[in-house]
N, C-alpha and C positions, 0 to 999 in steps of 0.2 A: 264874443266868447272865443277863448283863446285853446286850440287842439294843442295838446305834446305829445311826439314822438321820440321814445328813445331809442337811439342806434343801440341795435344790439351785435354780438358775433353773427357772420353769413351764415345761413344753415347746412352750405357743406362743410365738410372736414379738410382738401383736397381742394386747393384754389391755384389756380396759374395765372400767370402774367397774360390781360386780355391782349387779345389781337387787333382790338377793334369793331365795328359796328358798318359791314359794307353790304355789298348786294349781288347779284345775278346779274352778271353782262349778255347779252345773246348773240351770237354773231351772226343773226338775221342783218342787223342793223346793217351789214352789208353788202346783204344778197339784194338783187333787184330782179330775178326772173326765176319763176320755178316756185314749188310746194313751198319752200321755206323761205319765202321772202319775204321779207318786211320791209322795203321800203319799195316804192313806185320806181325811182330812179334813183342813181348815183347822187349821195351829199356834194354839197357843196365845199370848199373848203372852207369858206367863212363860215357856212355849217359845223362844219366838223370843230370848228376853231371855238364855238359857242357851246357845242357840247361838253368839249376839254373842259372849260372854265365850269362849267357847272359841276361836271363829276370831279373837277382839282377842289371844287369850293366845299363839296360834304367832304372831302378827307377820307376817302373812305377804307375802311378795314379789312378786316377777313373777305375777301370776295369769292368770285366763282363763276367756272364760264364749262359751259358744256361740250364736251367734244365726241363732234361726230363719228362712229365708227368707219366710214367708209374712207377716212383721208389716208392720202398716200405719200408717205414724208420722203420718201426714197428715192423719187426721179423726179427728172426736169418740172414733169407734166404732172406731176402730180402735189405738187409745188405750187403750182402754178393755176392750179382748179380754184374755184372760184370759191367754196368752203375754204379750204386751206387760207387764200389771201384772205377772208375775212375773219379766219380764229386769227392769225398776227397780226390785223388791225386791232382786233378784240383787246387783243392780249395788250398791245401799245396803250392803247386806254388805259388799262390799269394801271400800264406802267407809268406813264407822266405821272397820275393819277395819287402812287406812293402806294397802291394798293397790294394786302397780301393775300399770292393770287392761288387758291385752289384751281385744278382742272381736274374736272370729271368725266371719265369715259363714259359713252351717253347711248342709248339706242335700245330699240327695244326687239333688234334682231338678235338670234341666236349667237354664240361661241362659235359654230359649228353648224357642222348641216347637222338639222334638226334629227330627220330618219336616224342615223349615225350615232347622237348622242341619247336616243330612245335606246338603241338597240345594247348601248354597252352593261355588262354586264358587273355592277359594281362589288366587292369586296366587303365581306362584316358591314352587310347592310343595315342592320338591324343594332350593332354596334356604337353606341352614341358618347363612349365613356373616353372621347380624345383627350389627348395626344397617348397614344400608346406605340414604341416602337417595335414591340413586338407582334402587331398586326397591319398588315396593307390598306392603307389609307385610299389609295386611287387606283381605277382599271388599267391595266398594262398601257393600254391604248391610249391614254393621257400622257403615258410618262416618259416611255420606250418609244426607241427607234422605230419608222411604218407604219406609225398609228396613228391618230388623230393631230394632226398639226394645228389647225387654225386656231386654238387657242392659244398658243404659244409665239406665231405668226401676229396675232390682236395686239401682246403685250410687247411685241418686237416694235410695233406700230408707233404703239403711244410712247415708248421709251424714245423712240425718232422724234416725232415732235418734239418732244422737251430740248432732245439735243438743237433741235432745228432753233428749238424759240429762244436757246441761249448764244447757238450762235449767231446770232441778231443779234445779239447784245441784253435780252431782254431775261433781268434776273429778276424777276418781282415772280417768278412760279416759286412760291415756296410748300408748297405740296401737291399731292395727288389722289386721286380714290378712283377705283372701281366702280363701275356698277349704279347709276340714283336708284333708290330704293329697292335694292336687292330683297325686301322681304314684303315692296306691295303683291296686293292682292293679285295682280295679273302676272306678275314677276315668275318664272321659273327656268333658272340657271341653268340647272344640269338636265333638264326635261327628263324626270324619274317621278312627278311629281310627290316629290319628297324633299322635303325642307332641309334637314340633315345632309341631306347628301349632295343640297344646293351649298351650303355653310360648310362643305367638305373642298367643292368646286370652287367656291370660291378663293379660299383660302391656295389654292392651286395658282389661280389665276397670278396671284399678289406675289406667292413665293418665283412661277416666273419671270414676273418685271423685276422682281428683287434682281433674281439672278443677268438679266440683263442690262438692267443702268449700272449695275458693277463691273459688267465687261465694258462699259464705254467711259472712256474718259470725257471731264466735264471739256467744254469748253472754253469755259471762262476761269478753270484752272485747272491746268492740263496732270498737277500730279495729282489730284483728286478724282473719285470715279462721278458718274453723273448722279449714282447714289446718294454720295452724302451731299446734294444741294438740295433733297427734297425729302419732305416726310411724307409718310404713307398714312393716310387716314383711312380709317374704314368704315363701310355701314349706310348711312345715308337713309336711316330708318324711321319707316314709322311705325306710331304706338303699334295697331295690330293691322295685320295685313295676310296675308299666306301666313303667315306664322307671326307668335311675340315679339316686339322691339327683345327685352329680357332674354331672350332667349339665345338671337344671334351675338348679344354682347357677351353672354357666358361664352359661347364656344371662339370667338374671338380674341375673346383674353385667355380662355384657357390655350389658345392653337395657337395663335398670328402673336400674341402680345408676350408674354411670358416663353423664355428659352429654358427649351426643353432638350432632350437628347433626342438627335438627328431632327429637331424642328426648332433651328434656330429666330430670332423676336423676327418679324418684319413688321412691325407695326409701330406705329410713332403718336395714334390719336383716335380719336372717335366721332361716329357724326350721325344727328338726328334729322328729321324735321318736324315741324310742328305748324301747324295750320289749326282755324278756328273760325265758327261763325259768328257772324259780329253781334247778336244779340244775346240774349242769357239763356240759362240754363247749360244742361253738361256739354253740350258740344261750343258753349257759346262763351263768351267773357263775360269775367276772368277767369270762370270755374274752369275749361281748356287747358288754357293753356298753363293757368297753374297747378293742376291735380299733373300736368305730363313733367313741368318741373321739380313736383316734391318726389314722384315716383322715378324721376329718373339718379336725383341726386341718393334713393334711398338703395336703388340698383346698381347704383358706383359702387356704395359705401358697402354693401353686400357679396361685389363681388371682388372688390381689393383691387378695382380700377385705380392706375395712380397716371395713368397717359390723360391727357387734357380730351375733353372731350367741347365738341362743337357743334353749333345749330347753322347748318349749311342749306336750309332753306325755311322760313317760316314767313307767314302774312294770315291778312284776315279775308276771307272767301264765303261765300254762298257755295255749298257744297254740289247744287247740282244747276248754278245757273250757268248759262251760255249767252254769250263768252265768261269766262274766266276773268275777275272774280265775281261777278256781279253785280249790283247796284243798289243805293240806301234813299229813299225817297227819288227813287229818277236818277240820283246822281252815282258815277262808276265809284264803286268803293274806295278806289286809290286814291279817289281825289279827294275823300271827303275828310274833314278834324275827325270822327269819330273814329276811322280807322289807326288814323295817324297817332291818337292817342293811346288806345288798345297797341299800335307798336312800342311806343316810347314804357309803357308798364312792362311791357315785357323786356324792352330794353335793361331798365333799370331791377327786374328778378333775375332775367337769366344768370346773368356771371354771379351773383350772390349763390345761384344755387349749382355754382362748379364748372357754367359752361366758360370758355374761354376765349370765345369769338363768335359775330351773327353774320349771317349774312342772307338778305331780307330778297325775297322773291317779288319783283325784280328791278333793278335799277331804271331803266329809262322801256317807255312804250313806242311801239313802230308805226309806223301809218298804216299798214296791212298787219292785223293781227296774227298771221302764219301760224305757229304752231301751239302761241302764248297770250293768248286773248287779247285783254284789256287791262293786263296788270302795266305798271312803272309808275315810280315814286317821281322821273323826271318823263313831260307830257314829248309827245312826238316833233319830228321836225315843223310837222304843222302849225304846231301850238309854239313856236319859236324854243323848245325843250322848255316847257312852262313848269317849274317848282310845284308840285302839288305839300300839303300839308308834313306829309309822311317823311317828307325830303328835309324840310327846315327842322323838323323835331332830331334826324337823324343825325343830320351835321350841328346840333347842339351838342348831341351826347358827343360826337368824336371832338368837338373843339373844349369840353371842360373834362374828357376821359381821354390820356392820351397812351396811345400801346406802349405795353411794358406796365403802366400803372394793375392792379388787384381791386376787386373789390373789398371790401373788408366793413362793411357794415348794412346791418337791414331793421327798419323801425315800421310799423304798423301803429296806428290809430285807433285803439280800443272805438269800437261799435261806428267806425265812420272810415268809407273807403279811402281812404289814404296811406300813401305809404313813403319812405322816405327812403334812399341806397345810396351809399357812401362808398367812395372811392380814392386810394391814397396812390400815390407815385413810388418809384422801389425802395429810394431811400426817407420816404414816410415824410419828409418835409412839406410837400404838397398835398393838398387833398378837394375832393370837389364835394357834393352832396346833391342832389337829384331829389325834389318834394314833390309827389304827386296826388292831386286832387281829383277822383270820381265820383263829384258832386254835381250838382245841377247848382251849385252857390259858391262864390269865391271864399274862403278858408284863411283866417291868421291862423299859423300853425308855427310853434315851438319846437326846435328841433334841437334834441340835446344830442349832445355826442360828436361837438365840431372841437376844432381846436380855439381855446379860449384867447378872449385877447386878440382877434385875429378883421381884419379888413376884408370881406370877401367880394367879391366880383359877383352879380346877380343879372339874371337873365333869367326871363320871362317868355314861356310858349302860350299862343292863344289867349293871351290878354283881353283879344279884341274881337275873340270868337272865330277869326276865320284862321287861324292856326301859324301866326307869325313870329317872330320872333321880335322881344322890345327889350333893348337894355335897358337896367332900372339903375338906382343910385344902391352905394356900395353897402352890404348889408356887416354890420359888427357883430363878433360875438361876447357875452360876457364871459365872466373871469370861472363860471363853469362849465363852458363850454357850451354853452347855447345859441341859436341864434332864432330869430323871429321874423316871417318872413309871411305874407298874405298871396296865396295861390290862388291862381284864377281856377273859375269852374271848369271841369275836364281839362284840365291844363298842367302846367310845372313853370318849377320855378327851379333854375339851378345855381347852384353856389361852387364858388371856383375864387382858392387861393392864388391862381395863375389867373392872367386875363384870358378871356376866352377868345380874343379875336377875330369876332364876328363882324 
């Protein structure tokens, strides 16, 4: 029996050009002594040289690497600290890599001394109808000369680094954000505990580094400020926490994105995250992670978001096992096809429903789990950096999806979990198509909505159950635009007018 799928239009309004499909670099991978280390000893270089090849081999896309607050980009020695050398090793990885690199300001110490940012006295507290320039947005002591500096001092910080990682040479930072998860449950910014007023602070924060990657000229082109070589992403949200995902993206777009008088844009994007436990029901797959993609493309479309918005960390997790993420019959989740395929579905919804880049929590596992359990898609040096499942599905999508390509189709399976996502190149000449099968049985499935007449390239995940990759012979479409194509059980099949290059 023969399934069809028709491509239909993505369900959002509001699509941009993807970034890709990459992951969470950590720059433990370079510490060897202390709380944050992850590795026992210094790699080797033939190590290091085997890792390259692997992270060169998934291609990878939108990434992201966490940066410590205590670094100190401004002198010799602080240069020279052993964090610092391993965010520039970090960062060189992406760069061989091809990767585009988010850096996110990281830690879950205060702005400021804590007592200090209690005691200030905030302005139309109660006030939530931003941007208004006719009322005081922040306490003197935020803004004004002899008052609260270290916030301002933080964003001077991280604007250092950037300059520091361009004059290296290394131009793959193509963004930045504030703050992971500004609106978790333990999160609180401005210590008012008041959410508003953290989403006041914040917004503070961002308009400082604004103001200071303008005063620095780039490096790597000196009549340019360091500004315009990065965009500002904001958010790093989840569904609910201290307060609604919904909530912070209204006052974000109303404040940071949209130019107002005397509160000009500083915003260039948006970022979510999404996490889920791997069995069913609502916290589990697919119900998850798909009810936070219809409600988030429904909370774009509502709030006249037109900046690209992106999932800057998501994976599939046991929510309260230790370590991080936990285990599926004995086996650690990362490793196992069943995660790897709950990624790839999500793979193939996200960008249909408006995001514009993933980046999968986390790239590679360390020998000493430090701060980040048991997660990575690539196994530790131990394991010779061993491909788990997660890893071959992901360097599928980036070899038949390449940045700059859109998605632009989505087909579902009347009463049988399958689904099909279509992806075309800018000038529409190329296009790939992505089949997925959440069966316990291999599936012929009829996928209308290709380009007719056409020779496609076909590649196969999990054929053979343990989650590989097998090229197959070239699959034709007919003269309506169909193609036919038998999908393994929990698996995919993708189709690509370009060769994939695997």
């Amino acid at each position: 029996m023969t399934t069809t799928i028709r491509l239909r239009r993505p369900p959002a309004k509001v699509l941009h050009p993807l970034e890709g499909f990459g992951a969470q670099l950590n720059t433990n991978l370079f510490i060897t002594r202390g709380r944050t280390a992850g590795e026992g000893r210094k790699l080797t270089a033939a190590q290091l040289e085997a890792l390259q090849t692997t992270i060169d081999n998934v291609r990878p896309g939108l990434s992201r690497i966490l940066v410590r607050r205590g670094l100190r980009p401004g002198t010799a020695k602080g240069r020279a600290a052993p964090q610092f050398v391993a965010l520039m090793k970090t960062i060189e990885l992406a760069q061989q890599a091809g990767a585009d690199l988010n850096l996110t300001w990281w830690g879950q110490g205060p702005y400021a001394v804590e007592r200090r940012l209690r005691a200030l006295r905030w302005p139309n507290r109660t006030f939530h109808d931003w941007p208004d320039p006719s009322r005081r947005k922040w306490p003197p002591e935020l803004t004004e000369p002899g008052g609260i500096t270290e916030p301002r001092h933080q964003m001077e910080r991280f604007a250092g680094i950037l300059e520091r990682a361009r004059q290296r040479g290394l131009d793959c930072v193509s963004s930045i954000t504030i703050q992971n998860e500004v609106n978790a449950g333990s999160v609180d910014i401005a210590k008012q505990r008041d959410q508003f007023l953290s989403m006041r602070f914040y917004e503070l924060l961002y308009r400082y580094l604004d103001t200071e990657l303008k005063g620095r000229a780039d490096p790597q082109d000196p009549g340019q400020t360091l500004r315009s070589a990065v965009r500002f992403i904001a958010g790093d949200l989840v569904e609910r926490g201290n307060s609604r995902q919904d909530s912070w993206l209204e006052y974000l777009h109303r404040n940071m994105e949209l130019p107002r008088e005397h509160f000009p844009s500083v915003l260039d994007g948006y970022s979510i995250h999404v996490y889920w436990e791997p069995g069913a029901g609502p916290k589990g797959f697919p119900q998850k992670p798909e009810r936070r993609l219809v409600n988030l493309e429904k909370a774009v479309r509502r709030l006249g978001i037109r900046k690209p918005v992106y999932v800057t960390e998501y994976g599939v997790r046991k929510l309260h096992a230790k370590p991080h993420p936990g285990r599926l019959d004995g086996v650690r989740i990362e490793e196992t096809v069943t995660a790897a395929f709950q990624h790839a579905w999500f793979n193939a919804l996200a960008p249909q429903y408006g995001c514009a880049g993933l980046s999968k929590w986390v790239l590679y596992r360390t020998d000493r789990p430090a701060d980040f359990g048991e997660w990575g898609m690539i196994g530790p040096s131990a394991t010779d950096f061993r491909r788990w499942p997660t890893y071959r599905v992901t360097r599928l999508f980036n070899h038949v999806v390449d940045p700059g390509w859109k998605a632009a189709g989505l087909g579902r399976a009347a009463r049988v979990s399958m689904i099909a996502s279509k992806f075309v190149s800018p000038d529409k000449r190329q296009d790939s198509v992505v089949v997925l099968n959440n069966t316990s049985r291999s599936q012929e499935v009829r996928v209308v909505g290709v380009k007719p007449r056409r020779s496609y390239f076909a590649v196969a995940w999990n054929r053979d159950g343990t989650g590989s990759l097998t090229s197959l012979p070239r699959v034709r479409s007919d003269a309506g635009g169909a193609a036919t194509v038998t999908v393994p059980a929990h698996g995919l099949v993708a189709l690509s007018t370009r060769p994939p290059g695997l």
